[in-house]
C-alpha positions in Angstrom: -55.1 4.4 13.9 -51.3 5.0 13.4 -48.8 2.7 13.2 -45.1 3.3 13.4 -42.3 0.9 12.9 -38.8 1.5 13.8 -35.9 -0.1 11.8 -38.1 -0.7 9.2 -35.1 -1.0 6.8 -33.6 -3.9 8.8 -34.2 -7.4 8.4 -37.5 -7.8 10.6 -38.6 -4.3 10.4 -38.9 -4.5 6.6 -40.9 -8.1 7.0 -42.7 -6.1 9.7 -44.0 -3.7 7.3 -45.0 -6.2 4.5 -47.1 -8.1 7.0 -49.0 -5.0 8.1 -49.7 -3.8 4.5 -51.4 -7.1 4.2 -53.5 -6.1 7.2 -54.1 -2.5 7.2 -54.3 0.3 4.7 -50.5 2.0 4.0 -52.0 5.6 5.3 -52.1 3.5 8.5 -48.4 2.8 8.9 -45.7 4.7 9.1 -41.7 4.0 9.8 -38.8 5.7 11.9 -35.7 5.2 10.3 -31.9 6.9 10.6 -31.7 7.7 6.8 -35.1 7.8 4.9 -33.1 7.4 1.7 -33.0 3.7 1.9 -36.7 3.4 2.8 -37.5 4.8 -0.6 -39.1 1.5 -1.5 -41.6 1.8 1.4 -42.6 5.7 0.5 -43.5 4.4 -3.0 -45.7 1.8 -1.6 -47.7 4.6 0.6 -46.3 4.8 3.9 -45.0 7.3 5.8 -41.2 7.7 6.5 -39.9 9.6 8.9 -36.1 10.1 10.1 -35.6 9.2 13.8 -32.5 8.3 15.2 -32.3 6.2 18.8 -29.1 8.4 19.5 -30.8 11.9 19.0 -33.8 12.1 21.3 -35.3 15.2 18.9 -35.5 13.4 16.3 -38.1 10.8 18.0 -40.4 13.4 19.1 -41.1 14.3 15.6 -40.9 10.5 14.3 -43.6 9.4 17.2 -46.1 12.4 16.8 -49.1 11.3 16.6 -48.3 7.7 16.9 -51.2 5.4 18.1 -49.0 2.3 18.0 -45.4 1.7 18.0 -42.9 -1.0 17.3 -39.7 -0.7 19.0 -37.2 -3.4 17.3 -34.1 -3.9 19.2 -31.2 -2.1 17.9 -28.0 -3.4 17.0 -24.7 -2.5 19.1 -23.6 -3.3 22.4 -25.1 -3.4 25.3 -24.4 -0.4 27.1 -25.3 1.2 23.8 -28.9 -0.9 23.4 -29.7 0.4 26.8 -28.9 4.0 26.4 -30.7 4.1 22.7 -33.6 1.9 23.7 -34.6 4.3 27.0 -34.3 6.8 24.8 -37.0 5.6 22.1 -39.2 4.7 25.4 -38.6 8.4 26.9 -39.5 9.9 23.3 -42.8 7.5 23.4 -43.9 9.1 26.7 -43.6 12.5 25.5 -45.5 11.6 22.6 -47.9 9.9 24.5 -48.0 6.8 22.4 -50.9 4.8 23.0 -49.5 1.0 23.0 -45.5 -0.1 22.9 -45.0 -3.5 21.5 -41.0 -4.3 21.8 -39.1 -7.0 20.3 -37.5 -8.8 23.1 -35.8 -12.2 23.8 -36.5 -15.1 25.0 -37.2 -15.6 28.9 -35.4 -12.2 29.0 -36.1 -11.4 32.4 -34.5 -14.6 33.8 -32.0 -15.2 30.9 -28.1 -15.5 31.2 -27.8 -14.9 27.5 -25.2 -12.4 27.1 -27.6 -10.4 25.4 -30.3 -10.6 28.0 -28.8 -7.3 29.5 -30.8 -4.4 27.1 -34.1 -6.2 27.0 -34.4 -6.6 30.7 -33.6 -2.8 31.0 -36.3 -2.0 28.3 -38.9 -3.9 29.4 -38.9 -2.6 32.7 -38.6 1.1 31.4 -41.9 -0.1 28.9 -43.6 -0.9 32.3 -42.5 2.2 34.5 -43.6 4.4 31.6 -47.2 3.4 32.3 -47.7 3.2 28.3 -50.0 0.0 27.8 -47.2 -3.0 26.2 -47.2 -6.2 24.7 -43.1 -8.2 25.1 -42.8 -10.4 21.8 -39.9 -12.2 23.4 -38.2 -13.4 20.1 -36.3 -16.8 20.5 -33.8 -17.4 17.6 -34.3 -16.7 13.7 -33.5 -19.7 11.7 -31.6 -17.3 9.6 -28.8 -17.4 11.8 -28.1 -20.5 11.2 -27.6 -19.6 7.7 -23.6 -20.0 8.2 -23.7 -23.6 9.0 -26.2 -24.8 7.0 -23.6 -23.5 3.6 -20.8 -25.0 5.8 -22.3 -28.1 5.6 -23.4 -27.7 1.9 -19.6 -27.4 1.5 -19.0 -30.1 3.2 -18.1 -29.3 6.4 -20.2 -31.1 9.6 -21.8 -29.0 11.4 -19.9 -27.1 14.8 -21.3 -26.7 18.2 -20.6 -26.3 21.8 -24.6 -25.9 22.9 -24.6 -29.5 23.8 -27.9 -30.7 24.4 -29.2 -27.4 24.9 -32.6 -27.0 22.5 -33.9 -23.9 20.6 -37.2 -22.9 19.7 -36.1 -21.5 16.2 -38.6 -19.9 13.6 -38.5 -17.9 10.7 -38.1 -14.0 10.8 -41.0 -14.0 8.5 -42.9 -15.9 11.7 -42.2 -13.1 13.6 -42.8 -10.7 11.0 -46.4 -11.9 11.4 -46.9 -12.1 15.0 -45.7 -8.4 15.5 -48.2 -7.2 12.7 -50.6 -9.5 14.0 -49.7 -7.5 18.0 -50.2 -4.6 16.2 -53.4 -4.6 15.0 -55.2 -7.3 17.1 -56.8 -6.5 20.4 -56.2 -8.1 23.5 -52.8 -7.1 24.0 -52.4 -5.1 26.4 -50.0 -5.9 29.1 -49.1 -8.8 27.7 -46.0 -11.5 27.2 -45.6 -13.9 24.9 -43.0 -16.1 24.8 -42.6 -16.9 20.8 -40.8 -20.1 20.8 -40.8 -22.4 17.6 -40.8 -26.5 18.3 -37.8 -27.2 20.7 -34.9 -29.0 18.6 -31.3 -29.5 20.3 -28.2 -28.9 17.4 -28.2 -32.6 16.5 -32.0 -32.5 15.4 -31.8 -29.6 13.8 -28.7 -30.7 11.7 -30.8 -33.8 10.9 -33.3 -31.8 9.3 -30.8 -29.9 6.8 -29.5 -33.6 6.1 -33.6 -34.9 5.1 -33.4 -30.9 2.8 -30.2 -31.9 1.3 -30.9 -34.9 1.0 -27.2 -36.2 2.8 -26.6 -37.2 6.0 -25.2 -34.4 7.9 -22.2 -35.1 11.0 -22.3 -33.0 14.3 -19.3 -32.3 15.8 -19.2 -31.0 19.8 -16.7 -29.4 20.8 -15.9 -27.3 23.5 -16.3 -23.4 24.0 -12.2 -22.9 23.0 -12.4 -25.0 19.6 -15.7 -23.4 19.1 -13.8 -19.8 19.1 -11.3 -21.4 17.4 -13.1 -23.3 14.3 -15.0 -19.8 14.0 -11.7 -17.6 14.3 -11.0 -19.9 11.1 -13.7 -19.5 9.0 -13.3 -15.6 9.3 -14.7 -14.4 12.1 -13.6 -11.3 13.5 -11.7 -11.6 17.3 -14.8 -9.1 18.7 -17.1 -11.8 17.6 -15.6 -14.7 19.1 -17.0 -13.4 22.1 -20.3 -13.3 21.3 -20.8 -16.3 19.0 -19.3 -18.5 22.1 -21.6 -16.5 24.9 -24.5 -17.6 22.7 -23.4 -21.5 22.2 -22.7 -21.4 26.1 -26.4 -19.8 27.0 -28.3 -22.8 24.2 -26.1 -25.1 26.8 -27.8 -23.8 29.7 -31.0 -24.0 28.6 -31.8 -20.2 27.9 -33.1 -21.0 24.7 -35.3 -23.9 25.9 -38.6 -22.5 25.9 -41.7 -24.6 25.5 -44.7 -22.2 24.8 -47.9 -22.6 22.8 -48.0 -18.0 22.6 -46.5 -18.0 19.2 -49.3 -20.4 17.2 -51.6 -18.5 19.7 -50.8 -14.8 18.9 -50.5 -15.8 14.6 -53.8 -17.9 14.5 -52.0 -20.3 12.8 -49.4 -22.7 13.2 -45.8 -21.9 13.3 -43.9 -22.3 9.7 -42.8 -26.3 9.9 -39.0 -26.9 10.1 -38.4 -28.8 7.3 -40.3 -26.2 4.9 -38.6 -23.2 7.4 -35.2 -25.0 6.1 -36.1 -25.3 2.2 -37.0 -21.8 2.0 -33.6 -20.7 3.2 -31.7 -23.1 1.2 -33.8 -22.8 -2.2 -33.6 -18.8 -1.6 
């Protein structure tokens, strides 16, 4: 059996790949990436790169050749671009006649008003009108992201939302790391969606739990949407990103976040990485 991930240089592809070479010999796997230079470290460790680019269709049918597998990790970009690049990977898995497609999706993406909902609804339904046999692993939100508040409020700083109430089922991309390896070389999945949601914490209870890591108590501050894109405007944040940052406060408001599911614990066999030791590995790394 072949494996093949794409992105495997990113952030979740790379974790992706360490949790399979825990699981499966490195002959097994193999990665599509845009320049195989930076996945030198992964050729050294016995797997199989190969160049394939989302944007040049060619380039996929020789990167998914022979593939029994495949990963498909959202790409970056906008929208319109996500949709365009991701139909193109499903296309190239068709012609290659892939034998499973397991595709990093988001949470409740069929239903979601998160501004990013767009590309995942348009590639899960070209995963199921390709007829290829799928598994969704609708992602909720990496802990990681929070990264920029949790070293605001080191600094300081309290921490700055406009999600209101709205709860999250955050995890660590190492979580997920596991439960796409675990997709990928378990049986059963065939067809399948699993909603991989983390315990459901609104900002304040979150915030809490960097204060009990820190050891300080840590202040909340709601605001509204505008001061939101304001306070971020003024800690650096690009006007492009104002956008986007705000669009995702607004959808946590609205509850598209707010996903109570037992899948993730059920698809890793275990339990999912506990908040406060989620919280010390990101602040002791």
């Amino acid at each position: 059996m072949k494996i093949l991930v794409t992105g495997a240089t990113g952030h979740l592809g790379a974790k992706v790949v360490d949790s399979l070479l825990a699981k499966v010999s490195a002959s097994d796997i193999a990665v599509s990436v845009r320049n195989p230079e930076k996945a030198e470290a992964l050729r050294t460790k016995g797997v199989e790169v190969r160049q394939g680019d989302f944007d040049q269709p060619a380039t996929l049918d020789a990167a998914f050749a022979g593939i029994d597998r495949l990963l498909i990790i959202s790409a970056d970009g906008d929208n319109e671009t996500r949709i365009r690049q991701h139909g193109n990977a499903v296309d190239a898995a068709v012609r290659a006649k892939v034998g499973f497609i397991a595709y990093t999706s988001l949470a409740q993406a069929d239903v979601s008003t998160n501004l990013m909902a767009p590309p995942h609804q348009a590639t899960e339904r070209a995963i199921r009108e390709s007829g290829i046999p799928y598994a969704f692993l609708r992602n909720n939100w990496y802990l990681e992201n929070e990264l920029g508040s949790i070293q605001a409020v080191q600094a300081g700083a309290p921490w700055v939302t406009s999600a209101g109430s709205g709860k999250v089922g955050w995890a660590l991309r190492q979580d997920y790391a596991d439960a796409a390896a675990a997709v990928l070389t378990g049986e059963g999945h065939d067809n399948k969606t699993y909603e991989l949601s983390g315990p459901l914490l609104t900002q304040e209870e979150l915030a809490a739990e960097v204060g009990k890591v820190l050891g300080k108590d840590v202040s909340v501050q709601q605001v509204n949407d505008e001061a939101y894109a304001d306070i971020m405007k003024q800690a650096g944040l690009p006007d492009f990103v104002l956008p986007i940052v705000v669009g995702i406060q607004q959808s946590i408001r609205e509850g598209s976040l707010a996903v109570d599911s037992s899948d993730f614990e059920h698809v890793l066999g275990r339990p999912v990485t506990p908040i406060q030791t989620a919280l010390r590995q990101l602040i002791e790394a």
